[in-house]
C-alpha positions as CSV (number, residue, x, y, z in Angstrom):
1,X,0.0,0.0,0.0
2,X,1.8,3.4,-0.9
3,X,1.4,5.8,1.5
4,X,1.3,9.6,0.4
5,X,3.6,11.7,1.9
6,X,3.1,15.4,3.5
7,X,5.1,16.9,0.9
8,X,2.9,15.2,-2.0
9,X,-0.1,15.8,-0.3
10,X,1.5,19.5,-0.5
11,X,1.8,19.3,-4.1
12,X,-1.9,18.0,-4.8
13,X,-3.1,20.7,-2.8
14,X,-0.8,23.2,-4.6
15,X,-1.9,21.9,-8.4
16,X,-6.0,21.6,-7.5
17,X,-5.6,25.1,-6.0
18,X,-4.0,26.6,-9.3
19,X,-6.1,25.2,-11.3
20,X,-9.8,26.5,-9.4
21,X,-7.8,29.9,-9.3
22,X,-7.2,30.1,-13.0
23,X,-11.0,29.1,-13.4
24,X,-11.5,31.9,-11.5
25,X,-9.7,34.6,-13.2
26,X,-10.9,33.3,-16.5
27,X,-14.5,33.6,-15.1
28,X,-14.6,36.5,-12.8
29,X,-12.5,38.9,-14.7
30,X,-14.3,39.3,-18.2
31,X,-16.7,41.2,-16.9
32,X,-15.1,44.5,-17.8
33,X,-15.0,42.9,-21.6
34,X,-18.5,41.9,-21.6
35,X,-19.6,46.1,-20.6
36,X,-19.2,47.2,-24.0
37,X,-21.4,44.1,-25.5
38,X,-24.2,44.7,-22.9
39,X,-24.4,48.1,-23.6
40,X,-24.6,48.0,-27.6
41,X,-26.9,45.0,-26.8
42,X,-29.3,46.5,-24.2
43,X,-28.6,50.2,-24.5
44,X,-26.7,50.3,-20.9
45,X,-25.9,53.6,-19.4
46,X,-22.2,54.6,-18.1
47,X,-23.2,54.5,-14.6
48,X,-25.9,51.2,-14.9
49,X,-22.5,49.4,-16.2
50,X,-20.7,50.9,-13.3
51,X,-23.0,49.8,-11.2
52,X,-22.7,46.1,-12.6
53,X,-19.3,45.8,-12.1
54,X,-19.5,47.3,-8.2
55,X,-22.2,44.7,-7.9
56,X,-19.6,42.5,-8.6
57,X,-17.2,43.5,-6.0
58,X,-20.6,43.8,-3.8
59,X,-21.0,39.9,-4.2
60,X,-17.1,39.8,-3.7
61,X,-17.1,41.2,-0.6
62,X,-20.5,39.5,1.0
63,X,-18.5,36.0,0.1
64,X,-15.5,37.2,2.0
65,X,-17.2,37.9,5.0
66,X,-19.5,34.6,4.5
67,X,-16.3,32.5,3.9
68,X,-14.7,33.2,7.2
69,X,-17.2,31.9,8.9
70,X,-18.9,28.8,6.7
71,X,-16.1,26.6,7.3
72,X,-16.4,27.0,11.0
73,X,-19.9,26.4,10.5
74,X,-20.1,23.5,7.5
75,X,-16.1,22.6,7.0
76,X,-14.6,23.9,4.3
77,X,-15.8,21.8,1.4
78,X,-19.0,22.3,1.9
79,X,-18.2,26.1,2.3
80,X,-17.2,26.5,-0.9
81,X,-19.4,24.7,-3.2
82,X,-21.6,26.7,-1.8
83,X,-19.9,29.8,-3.0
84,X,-18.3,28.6,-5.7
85,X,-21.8,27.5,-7.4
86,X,-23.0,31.2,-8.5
87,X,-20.1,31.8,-11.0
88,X,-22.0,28.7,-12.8
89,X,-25.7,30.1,-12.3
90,X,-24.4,33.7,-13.4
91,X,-22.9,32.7,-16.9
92,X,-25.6,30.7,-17.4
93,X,-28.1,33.8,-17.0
94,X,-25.7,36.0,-19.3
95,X,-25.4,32.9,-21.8
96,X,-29.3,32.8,-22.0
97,X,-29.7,36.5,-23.2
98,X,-32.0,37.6,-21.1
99,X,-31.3,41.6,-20.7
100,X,-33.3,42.9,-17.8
101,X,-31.3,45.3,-15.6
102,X,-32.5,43.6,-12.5
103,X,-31.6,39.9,-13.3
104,X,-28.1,41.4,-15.0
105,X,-27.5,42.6,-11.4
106,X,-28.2,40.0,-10.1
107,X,-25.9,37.8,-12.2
108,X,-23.2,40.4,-11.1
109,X,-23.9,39.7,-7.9
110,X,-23.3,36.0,-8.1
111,X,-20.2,36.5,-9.9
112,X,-18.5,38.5,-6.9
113,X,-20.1,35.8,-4.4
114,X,-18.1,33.2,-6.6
115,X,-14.8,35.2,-6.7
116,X,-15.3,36.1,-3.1
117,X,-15.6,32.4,-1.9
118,X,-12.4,31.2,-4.6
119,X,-10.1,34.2,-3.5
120,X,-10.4,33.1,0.2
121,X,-10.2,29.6,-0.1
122,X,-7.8,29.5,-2.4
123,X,-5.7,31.9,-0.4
124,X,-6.1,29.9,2.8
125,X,-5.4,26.8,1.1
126,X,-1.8,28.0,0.0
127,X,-1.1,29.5,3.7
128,X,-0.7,26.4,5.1
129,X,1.6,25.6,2.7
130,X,5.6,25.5,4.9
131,X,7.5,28.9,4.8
132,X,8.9,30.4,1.5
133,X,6.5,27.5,-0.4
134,X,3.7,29.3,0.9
135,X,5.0,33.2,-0.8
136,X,6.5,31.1,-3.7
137,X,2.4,29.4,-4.3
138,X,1.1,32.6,-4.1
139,X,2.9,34.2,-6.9
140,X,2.1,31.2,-8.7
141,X,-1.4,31.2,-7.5
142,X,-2.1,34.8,-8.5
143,X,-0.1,34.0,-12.3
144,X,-2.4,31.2,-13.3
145,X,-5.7,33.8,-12.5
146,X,-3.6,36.1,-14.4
147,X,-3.6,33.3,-17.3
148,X,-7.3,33.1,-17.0
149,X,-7.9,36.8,-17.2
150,X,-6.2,36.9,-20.2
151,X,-7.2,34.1,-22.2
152,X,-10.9,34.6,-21.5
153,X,-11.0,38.2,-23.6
154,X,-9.3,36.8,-26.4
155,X,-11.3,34.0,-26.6
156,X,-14.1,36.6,-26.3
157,X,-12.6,38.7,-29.5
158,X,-12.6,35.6,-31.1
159,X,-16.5,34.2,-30.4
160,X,-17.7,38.2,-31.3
161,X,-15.9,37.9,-34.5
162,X,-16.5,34.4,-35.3
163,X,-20.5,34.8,-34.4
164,X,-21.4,38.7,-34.6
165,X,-24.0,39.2,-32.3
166,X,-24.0,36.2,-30.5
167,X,-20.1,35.3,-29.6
168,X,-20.7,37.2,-26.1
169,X,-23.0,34.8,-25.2
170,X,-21.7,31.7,-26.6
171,X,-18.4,33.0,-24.3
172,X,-20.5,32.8,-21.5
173,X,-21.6,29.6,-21.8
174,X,-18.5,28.0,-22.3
175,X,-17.6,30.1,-19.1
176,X,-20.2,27.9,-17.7
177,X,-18.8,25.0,-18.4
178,X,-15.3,26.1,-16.8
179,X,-17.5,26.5,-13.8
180,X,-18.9,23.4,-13.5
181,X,-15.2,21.7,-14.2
182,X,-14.1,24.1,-11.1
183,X,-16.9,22.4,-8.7
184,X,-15.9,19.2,-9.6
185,X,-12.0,19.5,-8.6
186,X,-13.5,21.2,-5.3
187,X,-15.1,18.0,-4.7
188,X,-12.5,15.7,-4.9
189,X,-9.2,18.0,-4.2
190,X,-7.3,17.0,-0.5
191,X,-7.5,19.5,2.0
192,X,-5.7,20.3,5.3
193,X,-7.2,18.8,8.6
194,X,-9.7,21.0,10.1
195,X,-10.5,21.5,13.8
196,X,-13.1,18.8,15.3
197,X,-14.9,21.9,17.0
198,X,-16.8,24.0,14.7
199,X,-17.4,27.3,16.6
200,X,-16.3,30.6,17.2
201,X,-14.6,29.9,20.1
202,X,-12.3,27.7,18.4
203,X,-11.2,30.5,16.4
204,X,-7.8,32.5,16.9
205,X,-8.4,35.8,16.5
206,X,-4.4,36.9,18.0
207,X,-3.8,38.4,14.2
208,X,-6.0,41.1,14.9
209,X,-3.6,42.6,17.5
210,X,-0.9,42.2,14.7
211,X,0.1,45.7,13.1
212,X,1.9,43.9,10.0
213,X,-1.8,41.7,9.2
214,X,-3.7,45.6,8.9
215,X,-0.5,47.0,7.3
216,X,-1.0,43.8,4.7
217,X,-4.8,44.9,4.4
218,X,-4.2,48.5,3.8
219,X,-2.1,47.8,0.8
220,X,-5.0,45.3,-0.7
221,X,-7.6,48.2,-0.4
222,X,-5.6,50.5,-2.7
223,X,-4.6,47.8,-4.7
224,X,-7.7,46.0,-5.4
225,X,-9.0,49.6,-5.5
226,X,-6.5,50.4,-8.4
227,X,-6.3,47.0,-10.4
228,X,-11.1,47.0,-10.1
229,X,-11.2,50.4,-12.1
230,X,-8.0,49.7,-14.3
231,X,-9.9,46.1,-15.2
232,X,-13.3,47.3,-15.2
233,X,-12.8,50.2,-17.3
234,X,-10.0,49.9,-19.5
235,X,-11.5,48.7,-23.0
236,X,-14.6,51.1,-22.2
237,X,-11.6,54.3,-21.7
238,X,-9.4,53.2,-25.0
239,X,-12.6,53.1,-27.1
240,X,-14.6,56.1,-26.4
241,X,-11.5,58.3,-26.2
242,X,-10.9,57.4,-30.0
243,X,-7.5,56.1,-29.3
244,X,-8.0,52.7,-30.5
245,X,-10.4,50.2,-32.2
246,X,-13.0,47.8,-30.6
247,X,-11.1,44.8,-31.3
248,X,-7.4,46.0,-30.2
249,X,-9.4,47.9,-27.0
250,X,-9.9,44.1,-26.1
251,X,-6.4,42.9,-27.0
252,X,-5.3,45.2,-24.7
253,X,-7.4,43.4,-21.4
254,X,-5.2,40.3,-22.2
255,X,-2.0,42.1,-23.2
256,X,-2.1,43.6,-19.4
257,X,-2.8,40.2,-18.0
258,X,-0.3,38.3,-20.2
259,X,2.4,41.5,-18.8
260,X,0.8,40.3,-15.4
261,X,1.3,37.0,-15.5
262,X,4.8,37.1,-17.0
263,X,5.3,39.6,-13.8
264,X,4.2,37.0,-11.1
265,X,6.3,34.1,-12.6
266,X,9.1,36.9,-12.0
267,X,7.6,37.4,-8.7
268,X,7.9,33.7,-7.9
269,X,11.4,33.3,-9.3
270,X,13.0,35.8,-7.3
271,X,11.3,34.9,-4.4
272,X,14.0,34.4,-1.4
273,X,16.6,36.9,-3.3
274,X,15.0,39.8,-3.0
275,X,13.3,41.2,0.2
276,X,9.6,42.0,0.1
277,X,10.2,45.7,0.7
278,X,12.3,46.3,-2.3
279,X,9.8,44.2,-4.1
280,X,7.0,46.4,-2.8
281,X,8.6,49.8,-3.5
282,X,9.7,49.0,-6.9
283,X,6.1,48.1,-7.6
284,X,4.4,51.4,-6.4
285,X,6.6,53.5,-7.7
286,X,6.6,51.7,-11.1
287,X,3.1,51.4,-11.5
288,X,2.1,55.1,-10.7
289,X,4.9,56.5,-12.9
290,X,3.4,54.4,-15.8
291,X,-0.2,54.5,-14.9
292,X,0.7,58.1,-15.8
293,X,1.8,57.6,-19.4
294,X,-1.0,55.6,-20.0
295,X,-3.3,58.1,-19.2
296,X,-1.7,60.9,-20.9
297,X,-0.7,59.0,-24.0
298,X,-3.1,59.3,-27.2
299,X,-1.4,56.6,-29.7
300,X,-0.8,53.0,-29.3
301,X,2.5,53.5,-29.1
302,X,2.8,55.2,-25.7
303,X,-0.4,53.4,-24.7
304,X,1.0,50.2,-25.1
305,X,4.6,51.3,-23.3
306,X,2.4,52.8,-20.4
307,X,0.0,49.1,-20.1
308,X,2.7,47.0,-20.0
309,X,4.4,49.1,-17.2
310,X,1.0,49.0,-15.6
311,X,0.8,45.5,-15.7
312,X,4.3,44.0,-14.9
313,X,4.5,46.5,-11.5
314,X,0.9,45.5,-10.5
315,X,1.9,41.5,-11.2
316,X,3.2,41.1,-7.6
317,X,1.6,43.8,-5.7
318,X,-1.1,41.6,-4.4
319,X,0.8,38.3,-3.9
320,X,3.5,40.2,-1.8
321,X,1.4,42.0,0.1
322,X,-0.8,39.3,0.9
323,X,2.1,37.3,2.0
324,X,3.5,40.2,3.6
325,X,-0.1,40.4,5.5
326,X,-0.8,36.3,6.3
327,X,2.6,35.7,8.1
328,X,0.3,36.1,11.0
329,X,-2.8,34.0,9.5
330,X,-1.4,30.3,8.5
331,X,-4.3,28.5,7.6
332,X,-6.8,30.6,9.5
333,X,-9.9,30.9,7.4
334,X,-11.6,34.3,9.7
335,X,-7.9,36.0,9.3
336,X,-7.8,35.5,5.6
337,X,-11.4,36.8,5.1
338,X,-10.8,39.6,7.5
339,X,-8.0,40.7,4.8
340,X,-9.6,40.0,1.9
341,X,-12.8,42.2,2.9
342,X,-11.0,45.2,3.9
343,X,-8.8,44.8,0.6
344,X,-12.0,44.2,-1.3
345,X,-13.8,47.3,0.3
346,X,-12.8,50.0,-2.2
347,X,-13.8,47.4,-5.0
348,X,-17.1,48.1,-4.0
349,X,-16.8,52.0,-4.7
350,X,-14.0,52.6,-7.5
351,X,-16.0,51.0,-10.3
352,X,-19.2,53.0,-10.1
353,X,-17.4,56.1,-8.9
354,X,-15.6,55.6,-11.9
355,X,-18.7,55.5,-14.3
356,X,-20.6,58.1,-12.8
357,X,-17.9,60.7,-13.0
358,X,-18.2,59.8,-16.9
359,X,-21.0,60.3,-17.0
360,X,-21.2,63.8,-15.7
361,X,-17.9,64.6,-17.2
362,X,-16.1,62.4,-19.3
363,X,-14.8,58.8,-19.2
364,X,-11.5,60.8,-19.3
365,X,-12.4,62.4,-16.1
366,X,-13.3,59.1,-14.8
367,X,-10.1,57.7,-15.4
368,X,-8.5,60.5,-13.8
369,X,-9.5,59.3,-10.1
370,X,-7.5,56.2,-10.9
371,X,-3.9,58.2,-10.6
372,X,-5.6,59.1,-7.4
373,X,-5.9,55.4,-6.0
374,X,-2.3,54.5,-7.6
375,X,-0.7,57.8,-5.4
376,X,-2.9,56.0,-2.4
377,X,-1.5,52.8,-3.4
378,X,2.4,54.4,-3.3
379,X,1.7,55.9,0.5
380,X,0.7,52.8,1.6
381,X,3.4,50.8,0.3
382,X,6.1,53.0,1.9
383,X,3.9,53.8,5.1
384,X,4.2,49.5,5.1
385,X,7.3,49.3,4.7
386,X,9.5,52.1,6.6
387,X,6.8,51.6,9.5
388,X,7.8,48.2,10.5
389,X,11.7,48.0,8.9
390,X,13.6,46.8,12.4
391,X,11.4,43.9,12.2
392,X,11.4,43.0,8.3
393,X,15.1,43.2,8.3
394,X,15.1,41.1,11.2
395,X,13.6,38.2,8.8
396,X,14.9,38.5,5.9
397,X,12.2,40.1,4.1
């Protein structure tokens, strides 16, 4: 009888988890690609289509909350299936073409419930992964939903050229079937033991007292802030400014994931040689000062320069400071929602802040409060970093 050691059991955990991750991305991120279709299709406003995608992050953030508690409450498989479930029901009310602004919302809704419920499991799973394995599996965890995110708008180009009209929702239903391939793998994949009491009492709540765990959190806000309006926004922005075509306006939502992607296997390469803070500075700084020639640039040239600055110094912004934030979690489901909801928080407001400044006055003006969020993001990071230095030199990171 072969028995299966820690370190394979490890390695199952690490491949299952990659794999419902880059479901994820594919599935949770083309929302910003299907804005444009929904509005030619249904005659959407700039603020309704803001609206969907903050009902998106609204779903997000309700999930994060519910997942800190549902595997205290049902264990953690049955926890999330039962998240994991509406990414399925969503695509398969955008597949069926039915436009009403209500049942749209609510489909938005479900998608953020799904992401909500993957993002914390999935980044709970990988803290309980041993020391640098666990920063190493994030970087990897965060490039294969980078993968995802970038495949699904090309295959979206694709369907809406192949089948005008329709490809949009022939997308979604393949999306669909991703899904239902994700809840499958959640059934079956290994998981860590859990503790035999399910209550709150048997939950350790000593992170809260940790500066470094809210220090971790504050980055996430700007961050998810940032990288929600950048996604949500960005093929709507390069379109209605004039500056480039439908079709390379969507090639541009998967070049800045491929940049991302290519950034976090970077991210996980270098892990060990280079300490978090440098890491973490390089990125803020990097990502502002090219955030800025995107915005100010008007041909593809520039623009193209400025997106993949964008993306490669926002690749391990989240994966660093996550790990930078869950040195104090390991493996604690409450801890890793407790950062994932305050990180998720300004998800809720950027997108639909976004579209109805664009509304009053101009997606350009819209755009603008992104530099806002990426100069947020910058104080943060250095706030992070110089704040608790002594200590991060102390370890190595």
């Amino acid at each position: 009888m072969n028995t299966v050691t820690q370190e394979q059991q490890e390695n199952r955990l690490l491949r299952n988890t990659l794999f419902v991750f880059f479901a994820s991305g594919a599935a949770s991120q083309p929302l910003g690609s299907f804005i444009p279709f929904l509005r030619e299709t249904y005659g959407f406003s700039y603020d309704l289509s803001g609206i969907l995608l903050s009902c998106q992050s609204i779903g997000n953030l309700l999930a994060v909350l519910a997942a800190g508690f549902l595997p205290v409450w049902l264990g953690r498989r049955k926890g999330i299936l039962i998240t994991a479930v509406w990414m399925a029901a969503a695509y398969l009310v955008f597949a069926s073409g039915i436009g009403t602004p209500a049942l749209l919302i609510a489909a938005c809704l479900m998608t953020g419930v799904a992401r909500g419920g993957n993002s914390n499991f999935s980044n709970t799973m990988i803290s309980t992964l041993p020391g640098e394995k666990a920063t190493r599996g994030y970087n990897l965890l965060h490039g294969c939903f980078a993968i995802g995110a970038l495949l699904s708008p090309l295959l979206l180009v694709f369907c809406a050229g192949r089948w005008p009209g329709m490809g949009w929702r022939i997308m979604a239903g393949l999306l669909c079937l991703l899904c239902v391939v994700q809840l499958a793998v959640y059934a079956k994949m290994p998981l860590p033991p859990e503790r035999a009491e399910r209550s709150l009492k048997s939950v350790d709540y000593s992170f809260l007292k940790v500066r470094q765990f809210w220090l971790g959190a504050a980055m996430l806000l700007f961050y998810i802030s940032t990288e929600y309006a950048i996604v949500g926004w960005l093929v709507t922005y390069f379109q209605d400014i004039g500056a480039l075509s439908a079709d390379y306006a969507q090639m541009m939502n998967s070049l800045l994931w491929l940049v991302i992607f290519a950034g976090r296997m970077v991210g996980a390469a270098i892990t060990g040689k280079v300490s978090r803070s440098r890491i973490l500075l390089a990125d803020g700084f990097g990502l502002f000062v090219f955030f800025l020639v995107m915005f100010f640039s008007r041909t593809p040239g520039p623009i193209i320069l400025g997106l993949v600055g964008v993306g490669f110094f926002m690749a391990t912004i989240y994966p660093t400071a996550f790990a930078f934030g869950s040195d104090c979690i390991k493996g604690n489901d409450l801890g890793c929602s407790i950062m994932i909801f305050t990180g998720s928080a300004g998800g809720i407001i950027t997108p639909a802040l976004v579209g109805f400044v664009a509304e009053s006055a101009g997606i350009r003006a819209g755009m603008g409060l992104i530099v806002a969020y990426t100069a947020l993001l910058l104080l943060s990071i250095i706030l992070s970093v110089f704040s608790i230095r002594p200590h991060m030199n102390q370890k190595g990171v």
